[in-house]
C-alpha positions in Angstrom: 90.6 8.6 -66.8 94.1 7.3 -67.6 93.3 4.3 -66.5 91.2 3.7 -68.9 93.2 4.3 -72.4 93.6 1.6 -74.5 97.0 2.0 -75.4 97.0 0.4 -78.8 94.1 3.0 -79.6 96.1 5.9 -78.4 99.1 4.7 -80.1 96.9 4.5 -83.3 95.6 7.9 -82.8 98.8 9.2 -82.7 100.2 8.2 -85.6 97.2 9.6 -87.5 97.8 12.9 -85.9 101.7 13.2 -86.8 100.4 12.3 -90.6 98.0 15.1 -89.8 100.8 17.7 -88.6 103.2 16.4 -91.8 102.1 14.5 -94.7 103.7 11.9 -96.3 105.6 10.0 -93.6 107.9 6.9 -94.2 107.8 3.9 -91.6 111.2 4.8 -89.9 110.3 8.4 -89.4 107.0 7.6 -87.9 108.8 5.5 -85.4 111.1 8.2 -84.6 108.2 10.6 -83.8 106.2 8.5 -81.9 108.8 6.9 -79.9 107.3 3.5 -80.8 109.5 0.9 -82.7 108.9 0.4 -86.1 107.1 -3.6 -85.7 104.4 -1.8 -83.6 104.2 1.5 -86.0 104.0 -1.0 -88.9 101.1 -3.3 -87.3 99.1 0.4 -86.4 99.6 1.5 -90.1 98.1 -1.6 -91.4 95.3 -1.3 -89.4 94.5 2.1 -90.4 94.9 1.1 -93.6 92.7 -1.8 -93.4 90.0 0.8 -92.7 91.4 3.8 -95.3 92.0 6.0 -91.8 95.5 5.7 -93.6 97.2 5.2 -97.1 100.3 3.6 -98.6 102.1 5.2 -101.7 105.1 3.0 -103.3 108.4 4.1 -104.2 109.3 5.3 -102.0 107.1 3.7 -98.9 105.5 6.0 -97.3 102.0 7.2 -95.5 99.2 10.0 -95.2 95.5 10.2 -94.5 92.9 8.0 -95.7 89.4 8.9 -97.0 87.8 7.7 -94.6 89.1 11.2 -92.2 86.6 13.3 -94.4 83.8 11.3 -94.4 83.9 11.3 -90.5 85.0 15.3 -90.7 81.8 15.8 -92.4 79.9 14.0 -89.7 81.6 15.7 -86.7 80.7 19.0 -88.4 77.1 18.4 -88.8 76.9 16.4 -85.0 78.8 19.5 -83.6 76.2 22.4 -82.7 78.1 25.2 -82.1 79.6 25.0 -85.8 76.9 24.7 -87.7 75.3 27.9 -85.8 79.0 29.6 -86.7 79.4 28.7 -90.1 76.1 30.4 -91.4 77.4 33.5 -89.6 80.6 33.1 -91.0 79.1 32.8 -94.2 77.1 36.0 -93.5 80.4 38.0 -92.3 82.4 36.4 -95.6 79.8 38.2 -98.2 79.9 41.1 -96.7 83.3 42.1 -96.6 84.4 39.5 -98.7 87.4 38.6 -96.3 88.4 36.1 -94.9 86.6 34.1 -91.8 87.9 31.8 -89.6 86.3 29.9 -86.3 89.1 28.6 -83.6 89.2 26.8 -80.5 91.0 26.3 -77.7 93.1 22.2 -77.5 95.1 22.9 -74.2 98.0 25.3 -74.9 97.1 25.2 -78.7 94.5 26.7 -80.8 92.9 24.7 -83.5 90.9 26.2 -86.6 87.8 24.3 -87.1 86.1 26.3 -89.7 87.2 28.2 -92.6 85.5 30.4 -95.6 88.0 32.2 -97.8 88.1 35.6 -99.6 87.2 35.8 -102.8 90.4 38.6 -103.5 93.1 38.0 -105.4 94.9 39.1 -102.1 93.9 37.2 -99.4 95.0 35.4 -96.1 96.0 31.7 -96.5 94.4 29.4 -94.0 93.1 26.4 -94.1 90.6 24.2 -91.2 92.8 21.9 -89.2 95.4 24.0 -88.6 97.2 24.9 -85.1 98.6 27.6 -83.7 100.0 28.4 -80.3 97.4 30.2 -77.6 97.5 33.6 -77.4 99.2 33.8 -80.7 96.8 36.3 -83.3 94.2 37.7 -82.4 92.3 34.3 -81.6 94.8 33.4 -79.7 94.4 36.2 -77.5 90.4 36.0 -77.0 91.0 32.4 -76.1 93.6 32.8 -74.0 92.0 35.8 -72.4 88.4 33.7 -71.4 90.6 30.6 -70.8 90.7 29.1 -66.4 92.8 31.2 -64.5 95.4 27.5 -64.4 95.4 27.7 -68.2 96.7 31.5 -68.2 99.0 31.4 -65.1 102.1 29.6 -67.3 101.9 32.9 -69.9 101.2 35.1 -67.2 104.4 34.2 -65.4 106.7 34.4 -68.3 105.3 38.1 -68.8 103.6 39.8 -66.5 102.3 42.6 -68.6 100.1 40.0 -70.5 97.5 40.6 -67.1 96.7 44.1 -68.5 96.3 43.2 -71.9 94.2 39.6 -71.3 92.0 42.2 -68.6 91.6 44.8 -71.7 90.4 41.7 -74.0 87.5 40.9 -71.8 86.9 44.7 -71.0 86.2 45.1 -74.4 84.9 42.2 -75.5 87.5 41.2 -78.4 90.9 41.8 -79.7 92.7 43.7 -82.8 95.9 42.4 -84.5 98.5 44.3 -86.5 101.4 42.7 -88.4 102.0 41.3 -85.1 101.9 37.6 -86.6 102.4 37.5 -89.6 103.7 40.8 -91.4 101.2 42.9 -93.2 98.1 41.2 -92.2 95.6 42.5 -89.3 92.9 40.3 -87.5 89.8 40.8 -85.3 88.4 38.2 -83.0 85.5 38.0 -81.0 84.5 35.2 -78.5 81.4 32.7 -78.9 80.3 31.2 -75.0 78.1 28.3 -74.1 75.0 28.1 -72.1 77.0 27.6 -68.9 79.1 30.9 -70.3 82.3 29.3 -71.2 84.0 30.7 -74.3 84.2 27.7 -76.4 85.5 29.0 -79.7 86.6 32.9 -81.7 85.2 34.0 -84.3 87.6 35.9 -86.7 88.1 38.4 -89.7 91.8 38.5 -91.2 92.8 40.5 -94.3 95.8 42.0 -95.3 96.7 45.7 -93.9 96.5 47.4 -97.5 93.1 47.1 -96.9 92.6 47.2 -92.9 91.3 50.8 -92.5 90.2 52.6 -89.6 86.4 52.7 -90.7 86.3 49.3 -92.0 88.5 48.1 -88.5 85.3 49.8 -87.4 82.5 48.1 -89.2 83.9 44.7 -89.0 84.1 45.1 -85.5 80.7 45.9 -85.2 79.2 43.3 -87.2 81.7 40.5 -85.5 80.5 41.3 -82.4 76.8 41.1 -83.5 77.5 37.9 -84.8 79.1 36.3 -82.3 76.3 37.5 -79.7 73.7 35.9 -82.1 75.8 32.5 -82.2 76.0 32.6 -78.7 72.4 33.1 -78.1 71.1 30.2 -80.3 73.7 28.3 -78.0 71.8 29.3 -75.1 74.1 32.1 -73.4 72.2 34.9 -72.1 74.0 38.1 -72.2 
C-alpha cells in the first residue's frame, strides 16, 4: 500500500492535521513539526489555500483550517452509516438525562471523537468532535481497547499485566464505568457499537460530573446505553 502514497498528498495531509491538533501555526513552526523544510511547507500551504483546505492571517503570518474542512465534515457525516444511525440515539440518550453524549472510535493507538451532543446544565463535561485521546484512556478508551485485535492490545498488555483482567471484565459485561479516573470529578459509561461482520467499530458514551453520578442513575444510564447501542448495532446488521 506504501507504494502507492503520493508523497506530496501525504505531506499536504499532514500539515492540515498538525493545524488540526494546534491552531494557528506560523511557516517555521510547521516546518519544524513536519520535518519538511520551510520552501516545500510554504508551496503545501498555498495549495491548501488555493482551495480554502487552509487560511492565512497577517501580522503576524500564520495558518489554520479553511472552510472548505466543514463542508466536507458535513458530507463525511451524512456518507458515513454508522453515524447517522448513532447520532439519533445519541440524541435520544441526550434528552433524557440531559448529559452529555459522545460517539468515539478507535485510529490505531488513539481514540478519536466523531460525534458530540452536549448537556444542557450549567455544569457539564467540555468535549468537543475531533478530539483525540489515547486508547484505553476513559471509559471509551477502555471498551475500545477491550474489543480491539489481540496485536493492538498486546503493547498495553505487556506494560501491565493486570490490564488482562480488567479488558476480560469489559467484554464480560458488556461495557465499562469511569470514576475521576481521567479527569477529576467527572464519571463515564461506555458501551460498544459492532458491525455486521461483529467488529466493534465505535463507543457510545454518557459523561457527567460526579455531583450528579448516583448509584440509581449509574444504573439507568446503563441500562438505556446498552439498549441503545444494541439498536445501533442492529440497524448496522450485527445480530446479537
Amino acid at each position: 500500500m506504501k507504494d502507492n502514497i503520493v508523497t506530496a498528498v501525504d505531506d499536504a495531509l499532514l500539515l492540515m492535521m498538525l493545524l488540526g491538533e494546534k491552531n494557528n501555526l506560523g511557516l517555521s513552526e510547521l516546518a519544524r513539526l513536519s520535518g519538511m523544510n520551510k520552501s516545500k511547507v510554504y508551496r503545501l500551504l498555498c495549495t491548501l489555500e488555493h482551495r480554502d483546505f487552509v487560511q492565512k492571517n497577517d501580522n503576524p503570518v500564520t495558518y489554520h483550517l479553511g472552510h472548505q474542512l466543514l463542508s466536507l465534515g458535513n458530507c463525511a457525516r451524512q456518507q458515513i452509516n454508522y453515524i447517522q444511525v448513532a447520532d439519533i440515539e445519541a440524541e435520544h440518550l441526550r434528552q433524557l438525562f440531559d448529559e452529555n453524549i459522545q460517539l468515539r472510535i478507535r485510529d490505531h493507538h488513539e481514540i478519536l471523537q466523531v460525534l458530540h451532543k452536549a448537556s444542557g446544565q450549567s455544569l457539564q463535561v467540555r468535549s468537543e468532535a475531533g478530539n483525540r485521546r489515547p486508547l484505553g484512556s476513559g471509559a471509551s478508551g477502555r471498551v475500545l481497547l477491550a474489543y480491539a485485535p489481540t496485536t493492538v492490545q498486546a503493547p498495553f498488555v505487556e506494560k501491565n499485566a493486570s490490564l488482562t483482567k480488567s479488558l476480560d471484565e469489559i467484554r464480560a459485561r458488556g461495557f465499562a464505568i469511569t470514576r475521576g479516573e481521567l479527569t477529576a470529578g467527572i464519571g463515564a459509561i461506555a458501551a460498544p457499537i459492532f458491525s455486521q461482520q461483529g467488529e466493534c467499530i465505535a463507543a457510545l458514551s454518557i459523561s457527567l460530573p460526579l455531583s450528579r453520578f448516583s448509584d440509581e442513575k449509574e444504573h439507568n444510564m446503563t441500562e438505556q446505553l446498552l439498549q441503545a447501542t444494541q439498536r445501533i448495532s442492529r440497524q448496522l446488521g450485527y445480530h446479537l
